[in-house]
PyMOL Python script that loads the backbone (N, CA, C, O; Angstrom):
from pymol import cmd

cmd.read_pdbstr("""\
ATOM      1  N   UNK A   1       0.858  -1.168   0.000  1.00  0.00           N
ATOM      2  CA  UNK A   1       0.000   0.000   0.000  1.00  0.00           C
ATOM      3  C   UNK A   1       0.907   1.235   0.000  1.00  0.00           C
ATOM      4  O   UNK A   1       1.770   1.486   0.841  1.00  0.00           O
ATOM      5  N   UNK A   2       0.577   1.972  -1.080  1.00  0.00           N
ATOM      6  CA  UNK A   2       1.533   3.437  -1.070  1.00  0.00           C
ATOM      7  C   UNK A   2       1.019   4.351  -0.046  1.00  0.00           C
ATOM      8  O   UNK A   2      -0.125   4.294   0.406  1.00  0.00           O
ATOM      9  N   UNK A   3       1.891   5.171   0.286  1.00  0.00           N
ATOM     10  CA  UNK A   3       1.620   6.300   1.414  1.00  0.00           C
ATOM     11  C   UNK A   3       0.419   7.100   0.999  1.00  0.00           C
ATOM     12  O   UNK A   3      -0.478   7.171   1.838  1.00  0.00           O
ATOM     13  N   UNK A   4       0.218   7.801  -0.306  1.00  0.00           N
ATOM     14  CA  UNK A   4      -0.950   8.724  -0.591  1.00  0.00           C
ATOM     15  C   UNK A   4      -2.190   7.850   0.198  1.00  0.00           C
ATOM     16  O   UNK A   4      -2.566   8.399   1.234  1.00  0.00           O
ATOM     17  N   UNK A   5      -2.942   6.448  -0.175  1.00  0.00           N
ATOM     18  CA  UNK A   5      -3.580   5.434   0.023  1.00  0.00           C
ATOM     19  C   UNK A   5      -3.789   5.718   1.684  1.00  0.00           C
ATOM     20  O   UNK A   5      -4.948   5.780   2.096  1.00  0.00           O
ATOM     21  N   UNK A   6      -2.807   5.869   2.515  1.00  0.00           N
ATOM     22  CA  UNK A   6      -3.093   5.592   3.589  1.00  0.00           C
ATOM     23  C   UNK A   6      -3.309   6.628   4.150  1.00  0.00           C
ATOM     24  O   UNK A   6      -4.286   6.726   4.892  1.00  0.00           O
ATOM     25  N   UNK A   7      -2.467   7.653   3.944  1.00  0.00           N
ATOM     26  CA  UNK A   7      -3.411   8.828   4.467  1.00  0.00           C
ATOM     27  C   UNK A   7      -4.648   9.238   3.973  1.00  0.00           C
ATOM     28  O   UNK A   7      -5.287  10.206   4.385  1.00  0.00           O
ATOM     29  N   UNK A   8      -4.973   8.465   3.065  1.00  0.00           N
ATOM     30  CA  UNK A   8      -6.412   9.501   2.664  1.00  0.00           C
ATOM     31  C   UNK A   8      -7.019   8.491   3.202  1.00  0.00           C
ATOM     32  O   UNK A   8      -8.066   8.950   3.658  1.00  0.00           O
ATOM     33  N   UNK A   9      -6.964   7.347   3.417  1.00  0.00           N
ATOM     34  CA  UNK A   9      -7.696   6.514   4.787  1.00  0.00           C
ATOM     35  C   UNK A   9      -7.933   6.899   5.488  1.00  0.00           C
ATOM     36  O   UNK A   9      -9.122   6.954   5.803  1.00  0.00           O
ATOM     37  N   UNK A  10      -6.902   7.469   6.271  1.00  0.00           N
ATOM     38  CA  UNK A  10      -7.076   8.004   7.585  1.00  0.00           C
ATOM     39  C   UNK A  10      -7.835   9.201   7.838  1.00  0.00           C
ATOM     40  O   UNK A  10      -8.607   9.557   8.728  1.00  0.00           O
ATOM     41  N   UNK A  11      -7.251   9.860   6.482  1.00  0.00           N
ATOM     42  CA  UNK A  11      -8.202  11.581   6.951  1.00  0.00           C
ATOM     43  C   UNK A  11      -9.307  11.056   6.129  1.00  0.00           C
ATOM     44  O   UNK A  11      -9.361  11.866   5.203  1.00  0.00           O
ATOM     45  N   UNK A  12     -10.367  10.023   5.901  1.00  0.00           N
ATOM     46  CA  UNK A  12     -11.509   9.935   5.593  1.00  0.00           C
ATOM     47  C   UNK A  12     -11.801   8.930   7.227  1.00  0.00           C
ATOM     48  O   UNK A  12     -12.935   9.291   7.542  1.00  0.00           O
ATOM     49  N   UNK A  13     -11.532   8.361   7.835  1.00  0.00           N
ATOM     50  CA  UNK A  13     -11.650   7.907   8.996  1.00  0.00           C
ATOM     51  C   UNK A  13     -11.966   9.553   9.682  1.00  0.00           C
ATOM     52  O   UNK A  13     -12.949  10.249   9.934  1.00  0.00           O
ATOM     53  N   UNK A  14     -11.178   9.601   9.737  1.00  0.00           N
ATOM     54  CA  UNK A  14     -11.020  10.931  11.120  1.00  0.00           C
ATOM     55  C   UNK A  14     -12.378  12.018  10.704  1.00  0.00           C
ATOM     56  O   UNK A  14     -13.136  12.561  11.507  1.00  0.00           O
ATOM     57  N   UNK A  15     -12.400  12.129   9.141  1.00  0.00           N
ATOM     58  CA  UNK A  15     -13.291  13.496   8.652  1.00  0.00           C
ATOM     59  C   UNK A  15     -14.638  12.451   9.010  1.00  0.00           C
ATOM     60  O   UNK A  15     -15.299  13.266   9.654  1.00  0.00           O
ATOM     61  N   UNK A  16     -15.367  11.350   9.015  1.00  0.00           N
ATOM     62  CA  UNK A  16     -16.601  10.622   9.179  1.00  0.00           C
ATOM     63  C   UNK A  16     -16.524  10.905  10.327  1.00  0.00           C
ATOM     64  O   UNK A  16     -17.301  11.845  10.499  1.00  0.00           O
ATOM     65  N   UNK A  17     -15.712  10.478  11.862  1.00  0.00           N
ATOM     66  CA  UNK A  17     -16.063  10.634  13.067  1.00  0.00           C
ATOM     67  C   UNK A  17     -16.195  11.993  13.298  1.00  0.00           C
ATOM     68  O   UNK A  17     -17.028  12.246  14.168  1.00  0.00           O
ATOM     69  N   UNK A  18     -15.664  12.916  12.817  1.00  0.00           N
ATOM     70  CA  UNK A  18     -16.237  14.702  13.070  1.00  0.00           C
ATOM     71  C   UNK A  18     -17.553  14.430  12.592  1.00  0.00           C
ATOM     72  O   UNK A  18     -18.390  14.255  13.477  1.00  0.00           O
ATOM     73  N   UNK A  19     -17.843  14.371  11.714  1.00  0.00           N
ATOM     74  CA  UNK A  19     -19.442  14.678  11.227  1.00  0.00           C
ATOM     75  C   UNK A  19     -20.344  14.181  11.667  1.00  0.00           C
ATOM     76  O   UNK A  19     -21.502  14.575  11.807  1.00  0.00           O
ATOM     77  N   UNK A  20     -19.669  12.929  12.009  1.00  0.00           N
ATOM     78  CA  UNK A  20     -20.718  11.845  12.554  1.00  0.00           C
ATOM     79  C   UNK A  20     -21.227  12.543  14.093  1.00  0.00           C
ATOM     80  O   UNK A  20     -22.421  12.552  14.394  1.00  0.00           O
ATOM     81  N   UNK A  21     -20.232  13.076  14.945  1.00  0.00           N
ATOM     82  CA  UNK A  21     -20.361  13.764  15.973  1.00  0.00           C
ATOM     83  C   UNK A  21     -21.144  15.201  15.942  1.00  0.00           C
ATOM     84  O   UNK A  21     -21.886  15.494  16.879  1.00  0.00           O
ATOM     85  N   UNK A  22     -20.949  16.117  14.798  1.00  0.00           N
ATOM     86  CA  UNK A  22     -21.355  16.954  14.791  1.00  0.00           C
ATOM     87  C   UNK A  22     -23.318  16.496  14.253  1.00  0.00           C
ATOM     88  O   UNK A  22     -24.279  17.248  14.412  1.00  0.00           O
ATOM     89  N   UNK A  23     -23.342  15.453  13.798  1.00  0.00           N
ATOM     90  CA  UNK A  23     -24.638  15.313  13.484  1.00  0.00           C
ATOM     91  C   UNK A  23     -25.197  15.203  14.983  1.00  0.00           C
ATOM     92  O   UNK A  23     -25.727  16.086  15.658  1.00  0.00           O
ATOM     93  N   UNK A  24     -24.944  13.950  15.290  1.00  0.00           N
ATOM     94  CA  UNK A  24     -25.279  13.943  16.624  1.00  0.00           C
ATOM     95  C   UNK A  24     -25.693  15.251  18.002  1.00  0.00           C
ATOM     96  O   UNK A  24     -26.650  15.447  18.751  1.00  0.00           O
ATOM     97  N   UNK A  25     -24.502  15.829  17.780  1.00  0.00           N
ATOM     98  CA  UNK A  25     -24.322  17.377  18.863  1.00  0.00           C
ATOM     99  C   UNK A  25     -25.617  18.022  18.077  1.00  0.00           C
ATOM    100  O   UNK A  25     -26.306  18.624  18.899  1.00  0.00           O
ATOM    101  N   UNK A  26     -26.060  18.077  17.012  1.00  0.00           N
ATOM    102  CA  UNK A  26     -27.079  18.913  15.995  1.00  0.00           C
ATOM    103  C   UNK A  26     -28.308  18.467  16.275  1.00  0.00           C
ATOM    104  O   UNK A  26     -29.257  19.247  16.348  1.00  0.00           O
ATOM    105  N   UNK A  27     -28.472  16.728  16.527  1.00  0.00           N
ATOM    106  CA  UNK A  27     -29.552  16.313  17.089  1.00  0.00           C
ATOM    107  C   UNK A  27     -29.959  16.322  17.987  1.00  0.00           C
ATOM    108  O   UNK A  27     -31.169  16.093  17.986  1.00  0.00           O
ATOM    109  N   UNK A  28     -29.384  16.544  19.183  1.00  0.00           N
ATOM    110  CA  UNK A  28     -29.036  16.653  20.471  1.00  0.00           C
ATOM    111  C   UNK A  28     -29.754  17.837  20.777  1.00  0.00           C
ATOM    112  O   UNK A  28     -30.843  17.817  21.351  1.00  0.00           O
ATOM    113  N   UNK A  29     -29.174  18.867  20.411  1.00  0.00           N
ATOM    114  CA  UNK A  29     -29.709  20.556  20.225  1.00  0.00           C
ATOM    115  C   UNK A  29     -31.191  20.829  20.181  1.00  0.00           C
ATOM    116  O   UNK A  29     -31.893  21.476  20.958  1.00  0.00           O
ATOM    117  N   UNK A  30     -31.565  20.014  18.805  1.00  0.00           N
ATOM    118  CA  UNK A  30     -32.702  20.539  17.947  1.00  0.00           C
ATOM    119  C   UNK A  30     -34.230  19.307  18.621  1.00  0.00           C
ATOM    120  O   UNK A  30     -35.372  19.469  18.193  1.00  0.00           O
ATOM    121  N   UNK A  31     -33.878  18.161  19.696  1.00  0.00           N
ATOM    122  CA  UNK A  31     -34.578  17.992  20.675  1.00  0.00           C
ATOM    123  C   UNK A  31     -34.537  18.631  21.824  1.00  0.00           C
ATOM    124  O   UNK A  31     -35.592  18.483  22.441  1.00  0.00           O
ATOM    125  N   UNK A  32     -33.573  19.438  22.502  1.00  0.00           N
ATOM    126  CA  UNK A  32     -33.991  20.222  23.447  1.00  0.00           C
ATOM    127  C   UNK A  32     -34.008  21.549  23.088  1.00  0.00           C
ATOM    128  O   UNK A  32     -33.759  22.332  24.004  1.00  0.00           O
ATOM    129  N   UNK A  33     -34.281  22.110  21.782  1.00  0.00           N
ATOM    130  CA  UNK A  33     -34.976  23.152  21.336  1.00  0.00           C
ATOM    131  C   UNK A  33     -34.030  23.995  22.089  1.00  0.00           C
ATOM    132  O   UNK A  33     -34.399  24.706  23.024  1.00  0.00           O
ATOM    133  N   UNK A  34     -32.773  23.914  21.670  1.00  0.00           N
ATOM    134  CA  UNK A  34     -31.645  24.762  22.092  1.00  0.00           C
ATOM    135  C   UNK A  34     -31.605  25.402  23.718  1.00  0.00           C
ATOM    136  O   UNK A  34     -30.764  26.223  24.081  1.00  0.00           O
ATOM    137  N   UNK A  35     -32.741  24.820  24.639  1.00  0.00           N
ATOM    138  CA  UNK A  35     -32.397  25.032  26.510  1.00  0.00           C
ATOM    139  C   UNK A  35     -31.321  24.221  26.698  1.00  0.00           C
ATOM    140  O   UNK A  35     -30.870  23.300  26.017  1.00  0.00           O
ATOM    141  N   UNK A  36     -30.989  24.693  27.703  1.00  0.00           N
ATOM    142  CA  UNK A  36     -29.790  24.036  28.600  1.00  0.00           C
ATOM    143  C   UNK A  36     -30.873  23.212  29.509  1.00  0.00           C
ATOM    144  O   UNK A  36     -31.998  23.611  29.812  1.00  0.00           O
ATOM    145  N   UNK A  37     -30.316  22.062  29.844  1.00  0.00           N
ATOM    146  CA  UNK A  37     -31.482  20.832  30.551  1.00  0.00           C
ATOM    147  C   UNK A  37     -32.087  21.746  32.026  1.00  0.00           C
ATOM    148  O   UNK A  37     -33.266  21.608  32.352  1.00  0.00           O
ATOM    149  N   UNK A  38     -31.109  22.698  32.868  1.00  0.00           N
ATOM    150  CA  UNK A  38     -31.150  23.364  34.002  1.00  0.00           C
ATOM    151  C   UNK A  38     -32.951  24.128  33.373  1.00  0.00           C
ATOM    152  O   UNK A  38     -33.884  23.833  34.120  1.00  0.00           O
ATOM    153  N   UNK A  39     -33.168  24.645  32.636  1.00  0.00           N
ATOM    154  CA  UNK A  39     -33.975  25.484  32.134  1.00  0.00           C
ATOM    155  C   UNK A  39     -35.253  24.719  31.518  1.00  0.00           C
ATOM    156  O   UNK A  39     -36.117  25.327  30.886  1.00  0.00           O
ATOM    157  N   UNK A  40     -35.303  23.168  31.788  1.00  0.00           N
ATOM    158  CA  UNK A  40     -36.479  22.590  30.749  1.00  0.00           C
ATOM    159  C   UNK A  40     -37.269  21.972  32.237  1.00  0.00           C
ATOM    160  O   UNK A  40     -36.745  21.800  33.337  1.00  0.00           O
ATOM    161  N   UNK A  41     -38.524  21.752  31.870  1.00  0.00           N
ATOM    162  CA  UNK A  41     -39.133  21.513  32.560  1.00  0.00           C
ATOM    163  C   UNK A  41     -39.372  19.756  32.630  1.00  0.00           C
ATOM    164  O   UNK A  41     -39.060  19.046  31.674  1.00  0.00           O
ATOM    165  N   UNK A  42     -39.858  19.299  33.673  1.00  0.00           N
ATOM    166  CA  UNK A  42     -39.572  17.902  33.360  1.00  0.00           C
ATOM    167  C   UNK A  42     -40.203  17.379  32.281  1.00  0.00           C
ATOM    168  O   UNK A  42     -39.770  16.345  31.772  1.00  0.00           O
ATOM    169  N   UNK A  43     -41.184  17.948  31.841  1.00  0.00           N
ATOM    170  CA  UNK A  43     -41.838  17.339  30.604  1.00  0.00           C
ATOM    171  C   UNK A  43     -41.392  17.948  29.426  1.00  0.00           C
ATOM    172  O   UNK A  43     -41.799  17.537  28.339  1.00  0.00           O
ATOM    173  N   UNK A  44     -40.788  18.662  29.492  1.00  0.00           N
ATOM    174  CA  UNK A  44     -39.560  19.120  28.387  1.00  0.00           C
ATOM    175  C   UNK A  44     -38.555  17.993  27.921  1.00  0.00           C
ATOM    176  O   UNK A  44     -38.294  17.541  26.807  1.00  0.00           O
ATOM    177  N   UNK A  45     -37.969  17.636  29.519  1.00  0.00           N
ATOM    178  CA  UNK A  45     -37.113  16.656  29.732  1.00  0.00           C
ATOM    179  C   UNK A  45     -37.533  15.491  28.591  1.00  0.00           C
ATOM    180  O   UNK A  45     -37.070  15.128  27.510  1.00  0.00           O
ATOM    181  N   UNK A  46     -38.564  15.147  29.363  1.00  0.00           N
ATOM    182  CA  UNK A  46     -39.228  13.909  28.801  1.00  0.00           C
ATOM    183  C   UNK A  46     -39.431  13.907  27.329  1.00  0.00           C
ATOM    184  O   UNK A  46     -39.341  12.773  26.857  1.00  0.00           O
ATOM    185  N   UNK A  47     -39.656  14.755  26.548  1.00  0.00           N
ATOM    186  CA  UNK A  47     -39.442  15.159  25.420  1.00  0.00           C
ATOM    187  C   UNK A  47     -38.724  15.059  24.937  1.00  0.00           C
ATOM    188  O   UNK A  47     -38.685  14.075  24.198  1.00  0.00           O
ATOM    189  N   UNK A  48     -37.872  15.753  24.957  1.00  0.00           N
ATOM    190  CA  UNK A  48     -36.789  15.616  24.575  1.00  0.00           C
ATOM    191  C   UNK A  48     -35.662  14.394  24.427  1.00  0.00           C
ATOM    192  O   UNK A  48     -34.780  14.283  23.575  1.00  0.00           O
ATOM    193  N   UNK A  49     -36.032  13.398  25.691  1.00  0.00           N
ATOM    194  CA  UNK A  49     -35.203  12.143  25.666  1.00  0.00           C
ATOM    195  C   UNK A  49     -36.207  11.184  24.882  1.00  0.00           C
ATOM    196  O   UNK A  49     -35.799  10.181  24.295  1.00  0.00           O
ATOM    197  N   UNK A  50     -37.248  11.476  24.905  1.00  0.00           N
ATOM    198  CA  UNK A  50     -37.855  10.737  23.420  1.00  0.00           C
ATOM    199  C   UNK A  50     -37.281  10.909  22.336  1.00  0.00           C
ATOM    200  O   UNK A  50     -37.279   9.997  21.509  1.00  0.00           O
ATOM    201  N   UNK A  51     -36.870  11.705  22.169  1.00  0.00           N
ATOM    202  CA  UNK A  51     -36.521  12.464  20.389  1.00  0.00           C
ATOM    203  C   UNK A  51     -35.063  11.935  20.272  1.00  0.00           C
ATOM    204  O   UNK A  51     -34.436  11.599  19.267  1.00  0.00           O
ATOM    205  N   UNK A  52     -34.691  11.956  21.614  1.00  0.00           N
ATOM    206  CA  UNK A  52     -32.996  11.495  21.016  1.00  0.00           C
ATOM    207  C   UNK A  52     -33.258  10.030  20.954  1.00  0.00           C
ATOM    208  O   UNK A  52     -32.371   9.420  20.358  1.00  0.00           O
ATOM    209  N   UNK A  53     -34.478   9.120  21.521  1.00  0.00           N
ATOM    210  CA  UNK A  53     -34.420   7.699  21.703  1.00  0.00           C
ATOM    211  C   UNK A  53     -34.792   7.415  19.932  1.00  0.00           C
ATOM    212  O   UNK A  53     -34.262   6.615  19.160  1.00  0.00           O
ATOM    213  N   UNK A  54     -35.922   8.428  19.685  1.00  0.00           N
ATOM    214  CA  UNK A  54     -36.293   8.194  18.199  1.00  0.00           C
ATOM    215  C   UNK A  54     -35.118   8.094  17.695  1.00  0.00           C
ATOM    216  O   UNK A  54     -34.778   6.971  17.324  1.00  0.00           O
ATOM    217  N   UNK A  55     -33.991   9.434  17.508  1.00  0.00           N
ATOM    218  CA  UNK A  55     -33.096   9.561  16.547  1.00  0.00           C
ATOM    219  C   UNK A  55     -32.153   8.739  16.635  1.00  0.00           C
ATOM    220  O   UNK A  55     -31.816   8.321  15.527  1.00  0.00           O
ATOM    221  N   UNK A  56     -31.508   8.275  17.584  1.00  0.00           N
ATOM    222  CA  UNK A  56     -31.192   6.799  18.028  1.00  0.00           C
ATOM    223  C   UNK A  56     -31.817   5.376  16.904  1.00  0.00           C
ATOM    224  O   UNK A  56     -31.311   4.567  16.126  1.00  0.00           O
ATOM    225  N   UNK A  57     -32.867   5.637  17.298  1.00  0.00           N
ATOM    226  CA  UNK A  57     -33.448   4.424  16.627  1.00  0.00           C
ATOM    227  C   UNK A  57     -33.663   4.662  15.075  1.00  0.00           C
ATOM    228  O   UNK A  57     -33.818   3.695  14.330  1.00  0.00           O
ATOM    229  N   UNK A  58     -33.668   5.690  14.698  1.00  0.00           N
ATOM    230  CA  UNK A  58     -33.080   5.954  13.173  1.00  0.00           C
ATOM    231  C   UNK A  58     -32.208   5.883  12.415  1.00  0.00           C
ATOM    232  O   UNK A  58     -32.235   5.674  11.202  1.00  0.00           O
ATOM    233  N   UNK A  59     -31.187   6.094  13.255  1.00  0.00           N
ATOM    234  CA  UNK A  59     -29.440   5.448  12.811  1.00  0.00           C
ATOM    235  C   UNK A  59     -29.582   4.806  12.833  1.00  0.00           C
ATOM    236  O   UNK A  59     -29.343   4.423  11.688  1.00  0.00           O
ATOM    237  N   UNK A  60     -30.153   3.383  13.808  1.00  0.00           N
ATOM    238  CA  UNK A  60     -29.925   2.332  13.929  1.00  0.00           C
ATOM    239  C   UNK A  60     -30.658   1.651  12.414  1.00  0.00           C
ATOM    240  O   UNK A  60     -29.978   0.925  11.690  1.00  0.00           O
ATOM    241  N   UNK A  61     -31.597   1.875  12.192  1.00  0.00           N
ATOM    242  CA  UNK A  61     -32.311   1.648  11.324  1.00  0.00           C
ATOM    243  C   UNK A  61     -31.661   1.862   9.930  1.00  0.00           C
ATOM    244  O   UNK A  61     -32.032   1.006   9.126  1.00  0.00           O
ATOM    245  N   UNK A  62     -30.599   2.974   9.318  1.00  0.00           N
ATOM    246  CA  UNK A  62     -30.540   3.583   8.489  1.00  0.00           C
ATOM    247  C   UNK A  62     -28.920   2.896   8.294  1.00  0.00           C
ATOM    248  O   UNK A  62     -28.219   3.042   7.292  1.00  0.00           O
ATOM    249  N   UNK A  63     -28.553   2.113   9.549  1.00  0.00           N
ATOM    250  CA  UNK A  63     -27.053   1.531   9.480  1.00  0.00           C
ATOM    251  C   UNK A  63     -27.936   0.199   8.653  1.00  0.00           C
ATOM    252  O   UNK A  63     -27.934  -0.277   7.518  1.00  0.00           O
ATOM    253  N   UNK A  64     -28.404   0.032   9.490  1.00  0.00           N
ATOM    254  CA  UNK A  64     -29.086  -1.607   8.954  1.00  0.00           C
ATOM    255  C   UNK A  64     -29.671  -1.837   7.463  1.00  0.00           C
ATOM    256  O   UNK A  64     -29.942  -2.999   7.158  1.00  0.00           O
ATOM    257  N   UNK A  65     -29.881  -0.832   6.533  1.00  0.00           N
ATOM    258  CA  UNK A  65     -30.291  -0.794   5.387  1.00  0.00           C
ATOM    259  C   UNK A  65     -28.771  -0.350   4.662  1.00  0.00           C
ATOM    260  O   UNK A  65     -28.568  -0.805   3.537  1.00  0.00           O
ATOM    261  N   UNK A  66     -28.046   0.248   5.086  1.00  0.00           N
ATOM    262  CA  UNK A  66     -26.739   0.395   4.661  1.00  0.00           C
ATOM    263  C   UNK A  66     -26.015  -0.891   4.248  1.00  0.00           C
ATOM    264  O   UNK A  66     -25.432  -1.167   3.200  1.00  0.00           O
ATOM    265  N   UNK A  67     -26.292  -1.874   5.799  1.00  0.00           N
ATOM    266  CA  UNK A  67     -26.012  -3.221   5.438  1.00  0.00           C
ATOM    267  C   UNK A  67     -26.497  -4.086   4.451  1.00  0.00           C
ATOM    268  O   UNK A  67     -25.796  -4.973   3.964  1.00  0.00           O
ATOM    269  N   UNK A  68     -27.632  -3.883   4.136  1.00  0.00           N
ATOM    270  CA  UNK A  68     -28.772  -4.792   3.747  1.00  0.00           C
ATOM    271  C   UNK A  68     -28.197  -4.652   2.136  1.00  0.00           C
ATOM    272  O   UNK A  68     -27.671  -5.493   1.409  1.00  0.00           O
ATOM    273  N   UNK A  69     -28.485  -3.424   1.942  1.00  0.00           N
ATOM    274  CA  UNK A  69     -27.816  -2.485   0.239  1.00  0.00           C
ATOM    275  C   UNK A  69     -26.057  -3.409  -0.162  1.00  0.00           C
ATOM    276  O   UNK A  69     -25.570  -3.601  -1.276  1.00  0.00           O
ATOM    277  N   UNK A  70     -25.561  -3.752   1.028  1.00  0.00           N
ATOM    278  CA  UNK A  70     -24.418  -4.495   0.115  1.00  0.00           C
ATOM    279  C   UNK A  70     -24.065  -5.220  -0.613  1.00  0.00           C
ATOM    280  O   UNK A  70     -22.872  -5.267  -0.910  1.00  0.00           O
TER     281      UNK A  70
END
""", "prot")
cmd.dss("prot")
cmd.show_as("cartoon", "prot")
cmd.util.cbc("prot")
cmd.orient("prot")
């Protein structure tokens, strides 16, 4: 394996786990409707940890058809 090959491995490794994180931090956000948890009410709360359980269960879902497609 030549050197070009492996670094662009790597910086495509490294550039997926940023995004992948920043999606996440984005989903994270946009269920607690940008409060800080100190500021939500418990049924805010509750809300909100629904939405991340949904979006959770959408990746999961969206890995599994990724698989399926091979």
């Amino acid at each position: 394996m030549d050197l070009n090959r492996l670094i662009n491995m790597v910086i495509r490794q490294v550039l997926h786990r940023l995004v992948r994180t920043g999606v996440d931090r984005g989903i994270d956000l946009a269920t607690r409707k940008g409060k800080p948890k100190e500021q939500m009410t418990p049924d805010e709360r509750k809300q909100a940890q629904m939405g991340k359980d949904m979006a959770k269960r959408a990746r999961q879902a969206a890995k599994v058809t990724r698989r399926l497609g091979r």
